[in-house]
N, C-alpha and C positions, 0 to 999 in steps of 0.2 A: 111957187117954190119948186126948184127942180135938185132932186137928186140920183144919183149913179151909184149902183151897186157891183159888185165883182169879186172872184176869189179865185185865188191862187195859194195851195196847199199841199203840204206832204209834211210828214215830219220824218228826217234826216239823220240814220245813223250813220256817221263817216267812215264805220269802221264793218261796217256790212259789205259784203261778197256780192249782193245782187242790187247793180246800178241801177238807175231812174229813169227811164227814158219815155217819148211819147207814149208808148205802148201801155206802160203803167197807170197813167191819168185815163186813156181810153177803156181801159179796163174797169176805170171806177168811178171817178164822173167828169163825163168830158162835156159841157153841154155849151149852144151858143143861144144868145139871145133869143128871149123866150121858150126854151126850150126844158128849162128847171120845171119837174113836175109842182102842180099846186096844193098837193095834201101832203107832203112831209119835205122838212129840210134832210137836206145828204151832207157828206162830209165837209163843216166848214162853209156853208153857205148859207147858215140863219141869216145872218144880216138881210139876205135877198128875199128868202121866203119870209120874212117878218115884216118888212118894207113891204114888197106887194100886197099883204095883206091888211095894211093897215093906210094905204099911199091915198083912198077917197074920203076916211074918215079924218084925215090928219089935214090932208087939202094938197098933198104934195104929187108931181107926175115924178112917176118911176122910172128911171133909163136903167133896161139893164143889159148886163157886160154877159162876158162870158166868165165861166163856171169850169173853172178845171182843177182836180185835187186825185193823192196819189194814195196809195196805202204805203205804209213808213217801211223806206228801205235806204238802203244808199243813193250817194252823191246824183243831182240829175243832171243831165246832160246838160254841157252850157248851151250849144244851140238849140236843144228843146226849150229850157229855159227859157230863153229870149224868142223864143219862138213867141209862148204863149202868154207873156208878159207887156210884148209888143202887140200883138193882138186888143188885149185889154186898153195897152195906154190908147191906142187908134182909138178904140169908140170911145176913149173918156173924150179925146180931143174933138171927136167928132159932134158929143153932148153938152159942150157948152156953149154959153156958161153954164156953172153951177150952184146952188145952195150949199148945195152937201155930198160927200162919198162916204158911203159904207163897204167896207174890206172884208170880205171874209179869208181869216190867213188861217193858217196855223201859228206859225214863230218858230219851228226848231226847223224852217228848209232850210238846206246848203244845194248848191250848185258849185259846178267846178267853175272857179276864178271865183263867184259870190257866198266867201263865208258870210253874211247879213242879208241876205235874199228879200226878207219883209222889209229892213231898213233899203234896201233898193226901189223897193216898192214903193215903198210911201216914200221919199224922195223927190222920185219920177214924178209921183201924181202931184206932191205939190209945187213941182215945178211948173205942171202945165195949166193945175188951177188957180193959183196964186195963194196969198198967204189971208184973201177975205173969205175965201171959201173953206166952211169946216169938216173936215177930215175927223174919221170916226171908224176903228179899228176892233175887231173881236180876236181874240187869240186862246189857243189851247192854254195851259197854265205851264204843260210841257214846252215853256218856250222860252227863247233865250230874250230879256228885255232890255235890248240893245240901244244907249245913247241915240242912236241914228232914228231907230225907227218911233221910241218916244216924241224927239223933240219934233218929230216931222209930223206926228199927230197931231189932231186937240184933243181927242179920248179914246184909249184904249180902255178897253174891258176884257179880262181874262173873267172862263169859266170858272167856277168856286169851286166844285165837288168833280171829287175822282173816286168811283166814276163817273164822266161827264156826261150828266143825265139832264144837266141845266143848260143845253149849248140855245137851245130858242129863249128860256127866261134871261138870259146873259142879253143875247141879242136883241131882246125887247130892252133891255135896261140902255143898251146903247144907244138906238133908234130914238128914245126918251130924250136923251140927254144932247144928241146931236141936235135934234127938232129942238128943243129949250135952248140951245145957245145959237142957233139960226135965228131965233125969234127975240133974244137978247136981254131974256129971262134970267140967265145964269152966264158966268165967266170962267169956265176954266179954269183952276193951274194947276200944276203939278208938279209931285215931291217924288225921286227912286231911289229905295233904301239898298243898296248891294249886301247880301248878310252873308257872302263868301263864304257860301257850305254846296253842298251837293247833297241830295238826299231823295226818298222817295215821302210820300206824303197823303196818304188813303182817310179821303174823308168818309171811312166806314169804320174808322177805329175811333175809339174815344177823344184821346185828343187831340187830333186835329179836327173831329168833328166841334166839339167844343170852340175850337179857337177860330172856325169860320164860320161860326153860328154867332159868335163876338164879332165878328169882323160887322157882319149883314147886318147886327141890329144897331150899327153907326151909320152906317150909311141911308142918306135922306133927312139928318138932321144935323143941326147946327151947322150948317153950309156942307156937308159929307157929302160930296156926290158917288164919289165910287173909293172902293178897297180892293186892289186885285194883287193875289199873293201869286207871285209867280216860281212856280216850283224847280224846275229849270228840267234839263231834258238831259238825262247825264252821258247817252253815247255819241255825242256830238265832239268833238275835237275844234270848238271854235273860242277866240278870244273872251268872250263875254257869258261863256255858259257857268250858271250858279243860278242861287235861290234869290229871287230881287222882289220887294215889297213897293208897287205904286199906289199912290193918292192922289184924287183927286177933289180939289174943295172949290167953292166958291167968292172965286177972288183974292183968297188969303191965302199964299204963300207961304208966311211963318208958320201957320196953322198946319198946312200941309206937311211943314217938315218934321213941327212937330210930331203929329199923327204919323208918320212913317220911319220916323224914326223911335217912336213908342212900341208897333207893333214888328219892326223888324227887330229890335232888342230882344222884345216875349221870342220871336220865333227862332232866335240863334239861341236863344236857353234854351229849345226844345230839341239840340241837337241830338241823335243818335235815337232818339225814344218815338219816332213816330210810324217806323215801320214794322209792320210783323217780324213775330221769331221765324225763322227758317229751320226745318230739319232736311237732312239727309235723304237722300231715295229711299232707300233702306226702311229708317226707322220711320218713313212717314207711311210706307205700306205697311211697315206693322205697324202701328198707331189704328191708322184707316180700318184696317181688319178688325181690329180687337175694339173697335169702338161698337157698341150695340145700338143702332140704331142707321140709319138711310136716310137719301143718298150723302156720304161722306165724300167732299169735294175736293180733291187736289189742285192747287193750281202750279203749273210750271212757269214763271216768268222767265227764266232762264232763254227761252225757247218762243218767245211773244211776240208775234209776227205786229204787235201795233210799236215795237219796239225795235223794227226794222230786222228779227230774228227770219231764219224761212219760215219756222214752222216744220220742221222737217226732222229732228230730235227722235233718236229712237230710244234713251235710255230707261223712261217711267216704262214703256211698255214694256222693252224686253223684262224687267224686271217683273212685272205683272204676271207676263206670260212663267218666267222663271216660278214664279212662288206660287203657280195654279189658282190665281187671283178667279171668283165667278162672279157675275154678275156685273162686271164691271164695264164701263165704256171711257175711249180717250177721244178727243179730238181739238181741235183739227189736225190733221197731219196735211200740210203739202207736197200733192203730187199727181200733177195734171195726168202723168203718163199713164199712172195706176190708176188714174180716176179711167178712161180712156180705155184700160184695159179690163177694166167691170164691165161698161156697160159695153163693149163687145161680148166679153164672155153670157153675160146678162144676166138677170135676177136668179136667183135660185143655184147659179152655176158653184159647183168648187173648183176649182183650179189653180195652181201654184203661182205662186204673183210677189214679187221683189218691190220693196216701197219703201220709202222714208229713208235718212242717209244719203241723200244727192250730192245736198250742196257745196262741202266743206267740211274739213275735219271736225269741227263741234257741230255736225249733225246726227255725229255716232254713225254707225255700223247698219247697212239695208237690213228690214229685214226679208228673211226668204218662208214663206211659212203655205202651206196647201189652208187657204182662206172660204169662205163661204160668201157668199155676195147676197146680203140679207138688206139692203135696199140703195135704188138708184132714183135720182131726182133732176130735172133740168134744168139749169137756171133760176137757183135758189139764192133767198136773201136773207139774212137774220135781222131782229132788234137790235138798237139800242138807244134806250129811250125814247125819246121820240121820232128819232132817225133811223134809217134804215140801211144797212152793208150786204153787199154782193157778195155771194159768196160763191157762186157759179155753177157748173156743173159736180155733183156731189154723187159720192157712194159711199156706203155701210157695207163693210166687211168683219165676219166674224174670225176668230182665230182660238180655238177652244171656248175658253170663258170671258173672253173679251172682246167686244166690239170697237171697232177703230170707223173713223171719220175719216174719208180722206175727201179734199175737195181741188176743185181746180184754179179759183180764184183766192190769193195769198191773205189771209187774215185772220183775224185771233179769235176765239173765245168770247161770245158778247150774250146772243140770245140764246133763249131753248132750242130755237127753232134748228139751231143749227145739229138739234142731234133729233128732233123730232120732223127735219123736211126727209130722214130716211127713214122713219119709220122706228125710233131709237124714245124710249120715252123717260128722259132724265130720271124723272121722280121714284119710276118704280127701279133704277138701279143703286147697288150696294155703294159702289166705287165711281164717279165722274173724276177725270184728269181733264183739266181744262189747261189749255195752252195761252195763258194771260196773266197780265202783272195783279191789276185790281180791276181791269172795264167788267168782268164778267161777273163780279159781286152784285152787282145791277137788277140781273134776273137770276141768278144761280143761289145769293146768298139769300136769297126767303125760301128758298125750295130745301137749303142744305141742310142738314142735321149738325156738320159740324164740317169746317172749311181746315183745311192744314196749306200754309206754304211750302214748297219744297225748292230744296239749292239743289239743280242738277249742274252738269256740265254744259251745257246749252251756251250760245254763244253772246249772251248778253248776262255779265257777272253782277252778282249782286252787292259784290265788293268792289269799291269801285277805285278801291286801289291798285286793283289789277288790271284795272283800263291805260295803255297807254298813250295819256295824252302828250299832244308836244304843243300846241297852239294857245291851249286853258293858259290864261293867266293866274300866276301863284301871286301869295298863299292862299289856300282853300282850304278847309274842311271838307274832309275825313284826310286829304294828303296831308297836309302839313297840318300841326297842331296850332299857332301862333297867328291868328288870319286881324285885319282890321276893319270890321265893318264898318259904314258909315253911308250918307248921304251923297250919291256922285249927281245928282239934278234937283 
């Protein structure tokens, strides 16, 4: 038995200020055959570290692809795109025949000319392996679950929990189910429920924790092979972005639509109630203050570099700063330059230093402030969960009572590490601002006393009525009141 592994990843906000290009994937993981470290999957590439590790006890050889994924920002380039697309289809064509392919995607890329980039993908491949060889797909839950890239499948598997803490137990549930219909064990089919909402979806909150803890304890019985809720990825500007519910069973079709269309019903009744309350900059530092007890967690999604944001938002600090906040620390903030201009200056140095504010109007206002440079680090990486994110060359600057992160590689709020690779020690601070929607609940929310969301100005709105799309197909939830869900596969 042979199968091929490979990924190609980023997930795509259209309406981000900072394009996608080579550079971006080379910054996070560009790797080519054999080249994937053996002790942890990186962004989007369980399927390959999971397969390798299991490819002598299963009985199958491993071919594998190359390995390239981005940190979420805008549109990528078409010719990188096709660069490294074309790359991968080479060695699939080069590895056959096949048993099987395993995908590591995300689901919410865009490329200029490919609004459906995964349905591009898996297209390609099944055009060059034919329609006997099984095709088997992992996807963020932030993804758009596009007719194209479904029917071109035999099994997708999106991660369940946000935070995505489950991306390798997902990816073993794949590998399972790909190897059982290789062997001709099981049969595939599949139901996609559209439940035309948009929404956000944190299985840290009660219920949606609930309603994917129902989900999981169907699957594996009475023909249930897989449940994946796909939450959609709301700053994309493409045809088919929304909330879609796939199934998959064992043979039975009817059953499958049944099932998909049981729980995309429960989950369009759960419209509006499954995100946290949001307060104000303002009223969430006093809250924060007045709360008795540490460390009290902010988080700014507004500003969520896994959400294609820079990371670059100056408005929770100035205000911090403003109200003689002590004890507190924010990060990350991006800003290679400032990073660049620490460790010249070097540890212990104070010196006046302009940061944050770069990118675009809802980055806010630089700030200019005579800072302390209270710790530098070389080529650091954080948590999350099982996998690990670059975060690059890093410094800790103080600025009165507050400590700022800035780093040089663009990403969000995930592990501690990212405030203890300077020397920074979460636990014992009053005040953490974490710059992340929900990834950072992961390692942040066992350590927090009490977690507040905040609405800043930041350029990824929480309303997402404010977003303007032209490409989404209407009607939708939260835009329009009046939508039709139902069964499109």
């Amino acid at each position: 038995m042979r199968l091929f592994s490979a990924t190609i990843a980023t997930e795509t906000n259209t309406f981000s200020p900072l394009p996608t290009s080579m550079d971006a994937y080379r910054e996070t993981v560009f790797l080519r055959p054999g080249e994937h470290p053996a002790d942890t999957a990186l962004m989007c590439t369980a399927p390959l570290f999971v397969a390798r590790q299991r490819a002598q006890a299963e009985g199958f050889t491993l071919i594998e692809g190359s390995c390239f994924a981005a940190s979420p920002a805008g549109t990528t380039n078409r010719a990188d795109y096709e660069t490294i697309r074309d790359e991968i289809l080479g060695q699939l064509a080069a590895a056959l025949p096949l048993d099987g392919v395993l995908l590591g995607l995300h689901g919410a890329m865009v490329a200029h000319g490919y609004d459906d980039v995964e349905g591009d993908v898996v297209s390609r491949v099944r055009a060059l392996v034919g329609p006997g060889c099984v095709i088997g797909v992992e996807l963020d839950p932030h993804c758009h679950l596009t007719l194209q890239r479904i029917s071109g499948a035999d099994i997708t598997v999106l991660y369940k929990e946000f935070p995505h803490t489950d991306v390798v137990d997902r990816a073993e549930d794949l590998l399972r189910l790909v190897l059982a219909t290789i062997r001709k064990q099981i049969r595939p089919v599949q139901a996609l429920y559209d439940c035309r909402q948009i929404g956000s979806y944190p299985t840290t909150l009660p219920l949606m924790r609930a309603f994917v803890d129902r989900m999981m304890a169907l699957e594996g019985k009475d023909g249930v092979l897989s449940i994946s809720i796909g939450h959609c990825f709301p700053y994309a500007d493409v045809p088919e972005m929304g909330g879609r519910i796939l199934v998959i069973t064992d043979g039975d079709k009817a059953q499958a639509d049944r099932l998909a269309t049981a729980i995309g019903e429960e989950f369009v009744a759960m419209r509006g109630r499954t995100a946290p309350d949001y307060l104000d900059v303002e009223a969430g530092i006093t809250a924060a203050l007045a709360f008795n007890g540490h460390p009290v967690v902010l988080a700014d999604p507004a500003d969520n570099a896994g959400g294609g944001a820079p990371s670059d938002n100056t408005t929770i600090l100035r205000a911090l700063i403003a109200r003689g906040a002590e004890n507190a620390a924010l990060g990350p903030i991006w800003d290679p330059i400032a990073v660049r201009l620490c460790f010249d200056a070097g540890l212990g140095a104070r010196f006046p230093l302009r940061f944050g504010g770069k990118i675009g109007p809802a980055s806010g206002t630089p700030v200019d402030a005579t800072v302390e440079v209270i710790g530098l680090r070389r080529d650091c990486w954080q948590s999350f969960g099982p996998t690990q994110s670059p975060v690059g060359d890093c410094a800790a600057i103080r600025i009165d009572g507050v400590d700022v992160v800035l780093i040089s590689n663009r990403t969000q709020a995930l592990g501690l590490e990212l405030f203890r690779n300077v020397g920074i020690e979460p636990t014992e601070k009053k005040l953490l601002v974490v710059k992340s929607t929900n990834h950072f609940m992961a390692a942040f929310g066992p350590i927090a006393a009490q977690v507040l969301y905040l609405d800043t100005d930041g350029p990824i709105p929480r309303d997402y009525r404010k977003i303007p799309y032209r490409k989404l197909q209407r009607p939708i939830w939260p835009l329009d009141r009046d939508t039709t869900p139902g069964l499109i596969l």
